[in-house]
C-alpha positions as CSV (number, residue, x, y, z in Angstrom):
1,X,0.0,0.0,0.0
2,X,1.4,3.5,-0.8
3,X,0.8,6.2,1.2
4,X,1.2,10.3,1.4
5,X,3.5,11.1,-1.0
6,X,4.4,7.8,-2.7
7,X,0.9,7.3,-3.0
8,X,0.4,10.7,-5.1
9,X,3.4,9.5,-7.3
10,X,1.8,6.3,-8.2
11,X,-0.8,7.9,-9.2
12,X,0.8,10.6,-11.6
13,X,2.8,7.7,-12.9
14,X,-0.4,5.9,-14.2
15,X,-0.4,8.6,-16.4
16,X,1.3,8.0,-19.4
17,X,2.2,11.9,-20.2
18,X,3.3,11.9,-16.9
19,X,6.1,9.3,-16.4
20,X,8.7,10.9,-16.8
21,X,7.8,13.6,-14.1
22,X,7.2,10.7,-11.8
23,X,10.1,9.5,-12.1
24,X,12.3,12.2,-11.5
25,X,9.9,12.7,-8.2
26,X,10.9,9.7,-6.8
27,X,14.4,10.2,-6.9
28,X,15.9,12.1,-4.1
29,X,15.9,15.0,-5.8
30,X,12.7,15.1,-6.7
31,X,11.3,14.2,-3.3
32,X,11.0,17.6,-1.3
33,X,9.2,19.3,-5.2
34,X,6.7,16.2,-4.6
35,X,6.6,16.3,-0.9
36,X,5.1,20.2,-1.4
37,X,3.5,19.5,-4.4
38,X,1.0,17.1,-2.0
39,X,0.5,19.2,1.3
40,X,-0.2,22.2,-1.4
41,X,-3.1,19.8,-2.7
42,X,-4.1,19.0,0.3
43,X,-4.2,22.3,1.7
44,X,-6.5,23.2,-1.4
45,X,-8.7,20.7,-0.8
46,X,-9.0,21.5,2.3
47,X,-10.1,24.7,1.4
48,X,-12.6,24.3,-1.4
49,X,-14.5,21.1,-0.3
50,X,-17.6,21.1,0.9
51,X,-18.3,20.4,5.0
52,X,-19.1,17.0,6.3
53,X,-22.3,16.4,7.6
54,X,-21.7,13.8,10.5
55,X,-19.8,11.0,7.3
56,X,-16.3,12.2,8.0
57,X,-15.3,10.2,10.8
58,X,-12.8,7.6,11.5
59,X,-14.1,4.6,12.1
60,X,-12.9,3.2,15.3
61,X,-10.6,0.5,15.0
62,X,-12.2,-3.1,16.1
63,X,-11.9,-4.3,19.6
């Protein structure tokens, strides 16, 4: 499972226009340009989408 930014790179690299940007964001180079590239998205989203009505949550975890 991929998460935070690994997960975003995936993602970008299932896009065929996009390889080559994806890989260059998985080198070490590239890391800290993706790393702000996904707490900027974030951040937008946060911004511009719409409130939760009471769906939101966490689930607890079982046990």
């Amino acid at each position: 499972m991929y998460r935070s930014t690994a997960a975003w790179i995936v993602c970008l690299w299932a896009l065929a226009e996009h390889r080559p940007k994806a890989h260059w964001l998985s080198t070490p180079a590239g890391q800290p340009f993706a790393k702000v590239t996904v707490l900027a998205a974030a951040k937008y989203r946060e911004l511009t989408a719409a409130p939760c009505e009471g769906r939101c949550e966490v689930p607890a975890p079982p046990g």
